[in-house]
TIDO-762444 format. One line per 10 residues: number of its first residue (from 1); for each residue x, y, z of C-alpha. Coordinates in nm, 4 decimals, decimal comma, padded with zeros to 6 digits, always signed. Each point is the difference from the previous one (the first is absolute). Example, Ala and Ser with C-alpha at 12.3 -4.5 7.8 and 13.67 -1.06 7.14 Angstrom:
1	+01,2300/-00,4500/+00,7800  +00,1370/+00,3440/-00,0660
***
This chain:
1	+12,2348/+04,7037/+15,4390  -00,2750/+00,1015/-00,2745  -00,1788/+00,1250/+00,3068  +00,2571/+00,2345/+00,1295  +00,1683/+00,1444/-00,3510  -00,2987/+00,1965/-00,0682  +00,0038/+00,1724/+00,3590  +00,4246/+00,0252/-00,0551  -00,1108/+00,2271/-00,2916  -00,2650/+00,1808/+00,1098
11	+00,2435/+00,0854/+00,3454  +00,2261/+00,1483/-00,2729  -00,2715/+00,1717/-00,2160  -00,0859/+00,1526/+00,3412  +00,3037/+00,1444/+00,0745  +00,0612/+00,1139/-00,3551  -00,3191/+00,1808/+00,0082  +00,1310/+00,3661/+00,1008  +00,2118/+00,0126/-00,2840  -00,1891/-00,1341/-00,3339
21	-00,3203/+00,2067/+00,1927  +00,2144/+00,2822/-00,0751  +00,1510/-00,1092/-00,3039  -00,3497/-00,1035/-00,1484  -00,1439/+00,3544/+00,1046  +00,3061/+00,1876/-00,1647  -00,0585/-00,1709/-00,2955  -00,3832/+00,0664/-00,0231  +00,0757/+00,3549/+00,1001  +00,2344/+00,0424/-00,3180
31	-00,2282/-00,1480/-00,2403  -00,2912/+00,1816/+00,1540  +00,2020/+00,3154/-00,0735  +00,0820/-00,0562/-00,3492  -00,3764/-00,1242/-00,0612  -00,1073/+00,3253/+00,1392  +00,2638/+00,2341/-00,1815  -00,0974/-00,1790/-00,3287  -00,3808/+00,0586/+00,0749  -00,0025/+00,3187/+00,1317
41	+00,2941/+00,0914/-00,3157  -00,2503/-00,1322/-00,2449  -00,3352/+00,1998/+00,1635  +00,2194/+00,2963/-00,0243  +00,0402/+00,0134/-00,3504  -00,3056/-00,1339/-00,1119  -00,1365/+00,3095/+00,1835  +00,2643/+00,2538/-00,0918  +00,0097/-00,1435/-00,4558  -00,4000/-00,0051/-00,0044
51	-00,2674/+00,1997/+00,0223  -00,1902/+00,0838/+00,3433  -00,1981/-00,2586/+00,1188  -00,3178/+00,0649/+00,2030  +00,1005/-00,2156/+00,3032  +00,3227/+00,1872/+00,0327  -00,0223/+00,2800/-00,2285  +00,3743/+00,0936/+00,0791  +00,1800/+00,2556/-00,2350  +00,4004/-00,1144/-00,0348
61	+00,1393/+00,1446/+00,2765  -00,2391/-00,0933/+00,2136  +00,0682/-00,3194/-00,1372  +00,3200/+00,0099/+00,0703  +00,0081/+00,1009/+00,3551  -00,2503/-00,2813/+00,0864  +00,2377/-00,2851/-00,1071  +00,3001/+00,1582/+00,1961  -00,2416/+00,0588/+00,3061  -00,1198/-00,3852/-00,0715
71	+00,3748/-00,1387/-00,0325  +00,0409/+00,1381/+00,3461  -00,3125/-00,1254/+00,1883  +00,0916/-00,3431/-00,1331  +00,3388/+00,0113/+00,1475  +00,1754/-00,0177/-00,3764  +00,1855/+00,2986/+00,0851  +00,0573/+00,1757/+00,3400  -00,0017/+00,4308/+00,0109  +00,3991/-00,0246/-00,0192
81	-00,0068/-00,1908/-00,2785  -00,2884/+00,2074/-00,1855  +00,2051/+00,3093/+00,0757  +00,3127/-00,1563/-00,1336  -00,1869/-00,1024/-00,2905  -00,0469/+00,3130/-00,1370  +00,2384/+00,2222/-00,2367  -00,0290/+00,3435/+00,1121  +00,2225/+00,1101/-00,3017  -00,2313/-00,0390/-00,2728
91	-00,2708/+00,1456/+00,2183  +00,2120/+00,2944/+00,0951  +00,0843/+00,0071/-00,4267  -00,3746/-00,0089/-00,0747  -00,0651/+00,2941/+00,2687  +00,2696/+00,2140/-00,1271  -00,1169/-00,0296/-00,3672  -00,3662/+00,0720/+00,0614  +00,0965/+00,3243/+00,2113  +00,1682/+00,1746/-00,3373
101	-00,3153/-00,1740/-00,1603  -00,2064/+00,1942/+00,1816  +00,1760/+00,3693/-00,0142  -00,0432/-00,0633/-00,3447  -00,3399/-00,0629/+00,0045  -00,0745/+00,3136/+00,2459  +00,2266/+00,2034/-00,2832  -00,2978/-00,0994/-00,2275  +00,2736/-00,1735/-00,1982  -00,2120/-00,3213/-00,1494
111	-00,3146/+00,2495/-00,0549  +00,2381/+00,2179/-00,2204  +00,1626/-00,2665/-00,1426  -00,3083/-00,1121/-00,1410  -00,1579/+00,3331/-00,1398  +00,3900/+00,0192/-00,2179  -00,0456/-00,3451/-00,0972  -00,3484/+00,0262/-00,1353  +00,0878/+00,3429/-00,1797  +00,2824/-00,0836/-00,1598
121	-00,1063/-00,3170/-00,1383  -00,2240/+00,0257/-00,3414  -00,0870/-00,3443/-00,0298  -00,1673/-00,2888/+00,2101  +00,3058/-00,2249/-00,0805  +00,2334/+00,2669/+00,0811  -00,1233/+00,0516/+00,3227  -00,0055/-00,3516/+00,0981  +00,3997/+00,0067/-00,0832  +00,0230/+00,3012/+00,2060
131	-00,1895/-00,2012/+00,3135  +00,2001/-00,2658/-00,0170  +00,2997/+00,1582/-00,0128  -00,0866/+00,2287/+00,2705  -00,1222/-00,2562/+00,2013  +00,2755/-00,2228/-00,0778  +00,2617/+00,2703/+00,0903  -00,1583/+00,1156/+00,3621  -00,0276/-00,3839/+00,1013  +00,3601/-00,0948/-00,0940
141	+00,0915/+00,3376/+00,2053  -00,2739/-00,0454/+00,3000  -00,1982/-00,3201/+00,1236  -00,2561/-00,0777/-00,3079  -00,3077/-00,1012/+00,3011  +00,0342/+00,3535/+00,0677  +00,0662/+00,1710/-00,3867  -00,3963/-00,2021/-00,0483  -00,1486/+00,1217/+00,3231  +00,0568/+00,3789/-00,0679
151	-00,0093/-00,0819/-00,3914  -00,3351/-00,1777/-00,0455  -00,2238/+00,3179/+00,0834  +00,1795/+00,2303/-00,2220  +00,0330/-00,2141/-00,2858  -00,3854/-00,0605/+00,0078  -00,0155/+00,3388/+00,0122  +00,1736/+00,0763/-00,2695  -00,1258/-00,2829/-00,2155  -00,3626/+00,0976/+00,0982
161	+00,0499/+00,3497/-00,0916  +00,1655/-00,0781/-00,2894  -00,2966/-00,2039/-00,1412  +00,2242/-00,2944/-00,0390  -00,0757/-00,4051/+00,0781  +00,1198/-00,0510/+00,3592  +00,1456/-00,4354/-00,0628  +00,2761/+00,0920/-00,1753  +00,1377/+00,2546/+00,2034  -00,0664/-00,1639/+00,2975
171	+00,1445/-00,3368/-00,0599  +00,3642/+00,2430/-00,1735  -00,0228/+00,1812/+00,3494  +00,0059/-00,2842/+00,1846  +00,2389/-00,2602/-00,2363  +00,2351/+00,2892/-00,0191  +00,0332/+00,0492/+00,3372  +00,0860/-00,3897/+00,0438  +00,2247/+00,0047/-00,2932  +00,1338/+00,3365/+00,0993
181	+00,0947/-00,1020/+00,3686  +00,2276/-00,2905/-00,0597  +00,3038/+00,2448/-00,1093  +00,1032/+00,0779/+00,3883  -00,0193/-00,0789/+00,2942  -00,2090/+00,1720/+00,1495  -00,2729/-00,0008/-00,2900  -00,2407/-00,2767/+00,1592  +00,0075/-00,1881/+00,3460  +00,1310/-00,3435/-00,1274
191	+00,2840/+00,2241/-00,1372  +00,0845/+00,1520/+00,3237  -00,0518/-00,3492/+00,2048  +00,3300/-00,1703/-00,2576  +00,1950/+00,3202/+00,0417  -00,0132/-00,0763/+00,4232  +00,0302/-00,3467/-00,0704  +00,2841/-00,0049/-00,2834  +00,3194/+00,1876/-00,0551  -00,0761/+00,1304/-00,3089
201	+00,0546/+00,4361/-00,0316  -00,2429/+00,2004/-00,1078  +00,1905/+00,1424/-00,3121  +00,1041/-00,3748/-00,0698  -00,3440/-00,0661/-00,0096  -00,1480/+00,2476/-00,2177  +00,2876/-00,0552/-00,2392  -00,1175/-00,3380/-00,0680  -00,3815/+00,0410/+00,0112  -00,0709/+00,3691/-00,1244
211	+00,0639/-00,1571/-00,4083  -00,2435/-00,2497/+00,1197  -00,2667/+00,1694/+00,1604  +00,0315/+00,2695/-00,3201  -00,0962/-00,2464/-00,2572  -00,2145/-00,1159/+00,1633  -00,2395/+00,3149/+00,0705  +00,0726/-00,0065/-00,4283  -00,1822/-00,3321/-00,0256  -00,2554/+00,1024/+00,1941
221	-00,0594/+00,3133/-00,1598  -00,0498/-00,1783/-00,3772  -00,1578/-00,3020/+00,1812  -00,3151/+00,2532/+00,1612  -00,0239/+00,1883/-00,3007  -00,0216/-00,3084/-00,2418  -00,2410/-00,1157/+00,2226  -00,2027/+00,3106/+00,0664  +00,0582/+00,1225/-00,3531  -00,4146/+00,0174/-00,1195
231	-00,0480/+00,1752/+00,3329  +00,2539/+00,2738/-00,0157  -00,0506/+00,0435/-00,3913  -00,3636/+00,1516/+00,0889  +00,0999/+00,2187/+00,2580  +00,1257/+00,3519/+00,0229  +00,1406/+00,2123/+00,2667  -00,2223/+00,2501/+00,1040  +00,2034/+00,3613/+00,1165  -00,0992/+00,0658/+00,3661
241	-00,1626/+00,3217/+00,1008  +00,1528/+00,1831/+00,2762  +00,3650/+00,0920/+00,1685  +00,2216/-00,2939/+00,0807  +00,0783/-00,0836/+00,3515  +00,2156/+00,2060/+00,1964  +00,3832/-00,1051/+00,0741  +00,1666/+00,0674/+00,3149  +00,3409/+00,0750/-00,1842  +00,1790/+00,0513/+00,3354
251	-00,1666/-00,3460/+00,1755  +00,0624/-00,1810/-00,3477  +00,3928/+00,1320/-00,0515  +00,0731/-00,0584/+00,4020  -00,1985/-00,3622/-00,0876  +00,2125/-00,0608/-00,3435  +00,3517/+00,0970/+00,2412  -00,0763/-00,2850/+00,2546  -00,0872/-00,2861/-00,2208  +00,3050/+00,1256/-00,2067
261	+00,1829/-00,0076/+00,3053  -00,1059/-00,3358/+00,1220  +00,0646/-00,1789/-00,3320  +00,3539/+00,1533/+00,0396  +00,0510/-00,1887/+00,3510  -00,1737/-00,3166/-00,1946  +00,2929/+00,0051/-00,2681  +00,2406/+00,0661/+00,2148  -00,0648/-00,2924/+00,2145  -00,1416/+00,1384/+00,3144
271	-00,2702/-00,1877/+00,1953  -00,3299/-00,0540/-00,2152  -00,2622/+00,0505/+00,2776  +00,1999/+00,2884/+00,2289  +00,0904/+00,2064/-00,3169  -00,3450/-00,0078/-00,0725  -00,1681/+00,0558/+00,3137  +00,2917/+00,2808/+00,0453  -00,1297/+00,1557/-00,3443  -00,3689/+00,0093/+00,1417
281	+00,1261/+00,1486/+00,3741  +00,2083/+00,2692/-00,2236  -00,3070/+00,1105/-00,1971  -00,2011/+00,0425/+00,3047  +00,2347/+00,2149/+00,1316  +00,0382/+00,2019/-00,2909  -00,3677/-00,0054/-00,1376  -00,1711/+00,2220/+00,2642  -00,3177/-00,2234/-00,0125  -00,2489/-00,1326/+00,2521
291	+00,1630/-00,3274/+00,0286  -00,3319/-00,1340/+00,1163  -00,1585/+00,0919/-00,3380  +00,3029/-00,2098/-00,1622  +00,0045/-00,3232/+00,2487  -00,3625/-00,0334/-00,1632  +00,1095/-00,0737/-00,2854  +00,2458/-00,2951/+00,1366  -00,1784/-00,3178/-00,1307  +00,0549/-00,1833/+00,3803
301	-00,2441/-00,2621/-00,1343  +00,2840/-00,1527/-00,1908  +00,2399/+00,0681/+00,2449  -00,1867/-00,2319/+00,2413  -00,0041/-00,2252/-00,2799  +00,3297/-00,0601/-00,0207  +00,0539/-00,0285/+00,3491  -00,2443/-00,2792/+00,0567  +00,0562/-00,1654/-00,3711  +00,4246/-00,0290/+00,1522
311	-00,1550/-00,1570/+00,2990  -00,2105/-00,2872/-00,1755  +00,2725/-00,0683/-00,2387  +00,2505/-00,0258/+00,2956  -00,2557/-00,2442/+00,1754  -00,0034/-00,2138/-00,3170  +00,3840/-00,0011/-00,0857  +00,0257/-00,0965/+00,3683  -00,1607/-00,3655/-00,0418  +00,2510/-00,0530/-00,2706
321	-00,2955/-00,0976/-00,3260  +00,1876/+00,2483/-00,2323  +00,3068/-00,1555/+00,0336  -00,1353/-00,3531/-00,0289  -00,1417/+00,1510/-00,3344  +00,2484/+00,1456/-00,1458  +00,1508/-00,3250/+00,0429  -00,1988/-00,2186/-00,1733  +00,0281/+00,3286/-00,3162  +00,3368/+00,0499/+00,0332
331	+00,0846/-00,2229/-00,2594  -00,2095/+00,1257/-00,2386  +00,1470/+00,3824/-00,0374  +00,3291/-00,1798/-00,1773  +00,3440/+00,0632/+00,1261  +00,1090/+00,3062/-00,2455  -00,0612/+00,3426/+00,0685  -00,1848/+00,0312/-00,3257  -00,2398/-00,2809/+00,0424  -00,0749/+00,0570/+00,3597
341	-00,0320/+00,3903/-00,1019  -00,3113/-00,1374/-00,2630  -00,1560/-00,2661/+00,2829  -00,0031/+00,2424/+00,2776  -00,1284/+00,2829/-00,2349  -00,3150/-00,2260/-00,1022  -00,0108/-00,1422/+00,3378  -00,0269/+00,3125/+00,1920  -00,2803/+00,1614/-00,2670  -00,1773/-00,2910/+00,1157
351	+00,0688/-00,0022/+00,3420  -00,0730/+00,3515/+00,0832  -00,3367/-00,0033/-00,1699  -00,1298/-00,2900/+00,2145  +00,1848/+00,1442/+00,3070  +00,0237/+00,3881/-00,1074  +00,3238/+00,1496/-00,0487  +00,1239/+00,1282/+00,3442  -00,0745/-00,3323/+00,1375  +00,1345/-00,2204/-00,2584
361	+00,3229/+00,2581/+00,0432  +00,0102/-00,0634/+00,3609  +00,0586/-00,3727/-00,0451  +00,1910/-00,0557/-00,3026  +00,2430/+00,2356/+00,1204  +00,1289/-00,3052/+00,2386  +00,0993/-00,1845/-00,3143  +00,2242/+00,2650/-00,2410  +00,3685/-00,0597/+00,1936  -00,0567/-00,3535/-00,1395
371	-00,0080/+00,0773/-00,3238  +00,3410/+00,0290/-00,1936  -00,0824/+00,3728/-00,0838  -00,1471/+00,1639/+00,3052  +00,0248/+00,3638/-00,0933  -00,1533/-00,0291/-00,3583  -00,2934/-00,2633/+00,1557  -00,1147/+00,2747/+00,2142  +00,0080/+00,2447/-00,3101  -00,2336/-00,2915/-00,1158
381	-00,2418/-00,0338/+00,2721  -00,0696/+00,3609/-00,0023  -00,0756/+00,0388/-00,3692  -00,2063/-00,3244/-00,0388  -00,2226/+00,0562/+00,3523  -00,0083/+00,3917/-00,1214  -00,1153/-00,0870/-00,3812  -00,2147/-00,2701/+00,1153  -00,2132/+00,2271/+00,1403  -00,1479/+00,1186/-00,2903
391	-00,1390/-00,3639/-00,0762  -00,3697/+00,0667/+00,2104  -00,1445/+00,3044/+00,1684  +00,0859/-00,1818/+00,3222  +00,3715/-00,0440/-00,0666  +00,1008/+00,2506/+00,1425  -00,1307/+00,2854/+00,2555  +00,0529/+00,2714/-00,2827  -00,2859/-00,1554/-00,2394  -00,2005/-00,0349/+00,3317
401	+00,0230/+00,3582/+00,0631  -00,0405/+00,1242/-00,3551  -00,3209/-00,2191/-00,0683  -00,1639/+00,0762/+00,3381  +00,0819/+00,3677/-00,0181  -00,1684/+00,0423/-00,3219  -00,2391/-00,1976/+00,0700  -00,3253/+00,2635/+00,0044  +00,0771/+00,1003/-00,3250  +00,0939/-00,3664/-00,1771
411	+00,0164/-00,3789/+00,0721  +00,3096/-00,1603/-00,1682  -00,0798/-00,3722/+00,0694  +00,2277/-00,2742/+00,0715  +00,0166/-00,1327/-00,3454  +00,0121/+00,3964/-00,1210  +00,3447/+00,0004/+00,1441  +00,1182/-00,3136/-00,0130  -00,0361/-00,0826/-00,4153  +00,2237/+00,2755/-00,0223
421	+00,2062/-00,0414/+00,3131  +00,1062/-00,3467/-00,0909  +00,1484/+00,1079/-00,3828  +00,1947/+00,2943/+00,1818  +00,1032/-00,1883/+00,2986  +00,1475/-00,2959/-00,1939  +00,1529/+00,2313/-00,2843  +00,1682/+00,2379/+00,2434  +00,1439/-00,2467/+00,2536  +00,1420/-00,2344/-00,3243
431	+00,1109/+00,3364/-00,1314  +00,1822/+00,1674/+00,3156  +00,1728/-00,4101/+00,0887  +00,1728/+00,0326/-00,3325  +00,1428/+00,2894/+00,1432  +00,0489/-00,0353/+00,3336  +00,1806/-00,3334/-00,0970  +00,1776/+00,1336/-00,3122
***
């Protein structure tokens, strides 16, 4: 009998073969997925939050577009999926906002915006109120990646012929613009990415983060001139020789109608990205321009970024790790609206300067209908991931673009920014809680 048990078993492990082979391979399969997703998830952002390295020396989108290429050659996603993965709206918003950007640019808008600036202010501290309100203001009203990119020349520019220190008036363009951006929706790309994901209207919105996003480009104002106060006491504005730019009144008043226009359909709660996109198709109707000339000026780079960053988020919401950790957290945000308001505040500053904003956006936004206050911890996750930005140069892609842009003319170093970055970013995210929570 001990002689034929053994054979009775293996006869049945035999015919049971077909079906744990393919049970055994399905399982393998899965957990070579998610092993995959998570490596090629984590190679992506180590590649797209540092610097270039020599092996792969990969700017962000390029990045980017890698890992979603990867997550498809592994079999994580198929094309369907990748296609399904990614929300047109907020690249169809981003589109539409950089086409008024850029008949405003072609008006010479930004160019004479800067000669007024620099005339009318007398003193070095007064103009660095009068850049970061101006840059504050244009990146609440258009997307602040864009305010920096057309920004940075001029204001080196002006600061250069001016005779002025170039630090502070970098690091108020490009804090401001941060700051500045988190009153709408359509001031920054995490912005735009809740207002496809939530419910939340645009004047709603701006209602309850405009106070906020005010004070704060006040803290930052007395915070860079407290700390830059031996540098700007020495220095004087020096009159510039010459005529100032010309204006393109007609370009510039068609320009001023559309985005007036468009922020009309925003407050009256039309579709974000279309009454955008509409507002950019109107003006190059009505502007008479060589479109080609404008479509230039379209920053497609981040564009593709967006595209490819939705994919390799997708792929990693897909094998189901942010869910297992924001169960394992879940406990800690508390159960009112007021303490989970504070925890997800802190935890998202953190969050989205290990993972960068838009990312950190992309995944958290799974977890706000569990919290007892949806609508107000959205208004949360797009202040704290917008101030946080100011913490390093790399927290968000506005620093990047400031400090690279200038960089011929000065090097602001990573501790430069950052020992005044951190006193700002904690003093205006505590400051605009108490009143978004108020």
């Amino acid at each position: 009998m001990s002689g034929s048990w053994p054979l009775g078993v293996h006869h049945d492990h035999r015919r049971l073969t077909p079906r744990l082979r393919a049970q055994t391979i399905g399982l393998v399969s899965a957990e070579l997925k998610e092993s995959l997703a998570i490596a090629i998830f984590g190679l992506t952002y180590l590649l797209i939050s540092g610097r270039r390295l020599k092996i792969l020396p990969l700017n962000r989108p390029a990045s980017a577009l890698l890992g979603a290429v990867l997550m498809v050659v592994a079999g994580v996603l198929t094309p369907d999926e990748v296609y399904r993965a990614v929300d047109y709206d907020t690249l169809v918003l981003l589109l539409g906002m950089m086409l008024i950007s850029a008949y405003l640019f072609l008006a010479g808008f930004f160019d004479w915006a800067a000669d007024r600036v620099l005339a009318v202010a007398r003193t070095p501290q007064r103009l660095l109120l009068y850049l970061i309100l101006s840059s504050g203001v244009l990146s609440a009203l258009l997307v602040n990646d864009t305010v920096c990119l057309m920004l940075t020349p001029l204001v080196v520019a002006v600061i250069v012929r001016g005779g002025l220190p170039l630090p502070p008036y970098l690091l108020a363009l490009a804090m401001s613009a941060n700051i500045g951006s988190a009153a709408t929706l359509v001031g920054n790309p995490q912005n735009m990415i809740i207002g496809g994901l939530s419910d939340i209207s645009f004047a709603r919105f701006s209602t309850a983060l405009l106070p906020a996003a005010a004070v704060g480009l006040a803290i930052e104002y007395i915070v860079l001139r407290i700390g830059f106060r031996r540098m700007l006491r020495g220095a004087s504005i020096r009159q510039a020789a010459g005529p100032a730019p010309p204006l393109d009144r007609r370009l510039f008043g068609l320009s001023c109608l559309v985005l007036g226009l468009t922020f009309l359909g925003f407050l009256a709660g039309l579709n974000l990205a279309w009454t955008a996109l509409a507002g950019g198709a109107l003006i190059m109707v009505l502007a008479r321009r060589d479109t080609h000339e404008v479509l230039k000026l379209v920053d497609w780079h981040l564009l593709v970024f967006f595209a490819a960053l939705f994919v390799v988020v997708e792929a990693l919401n897909a094998t189901g790790l942010p869910d297992q950790i924001y169960g394992h957290v879940r406990g800690l945000f508390g159960h009112t609206p007021r303490v989970q308001g504070w925890n997800l505040a802190w935890f998202s500053a953190l969050g989205s300067n290990v993972f960068s904003n838009v990312p950190f956006v992309l995944v958290a936004g799974k977890w706000i209908p569990n919290f007892a206050d949806p609508d107000r911890m959205w208004q949360v996750l797009a202040l704290a991931t917008t101030f946080a930005g100011n913490l390093t140069i790399l927290g968000s892609v506005a620093n990047i673009i400031v400090v690279e842009s200038a960089r011929k003319h000065v090097e602001v170093g990573f501790w430069d920014y950052a020992k005044l970055g951190l006193p700002i970013t904690v003093l205006t995210l505590v400051a605009g809680m108490l009143i978004l929570l108020a």
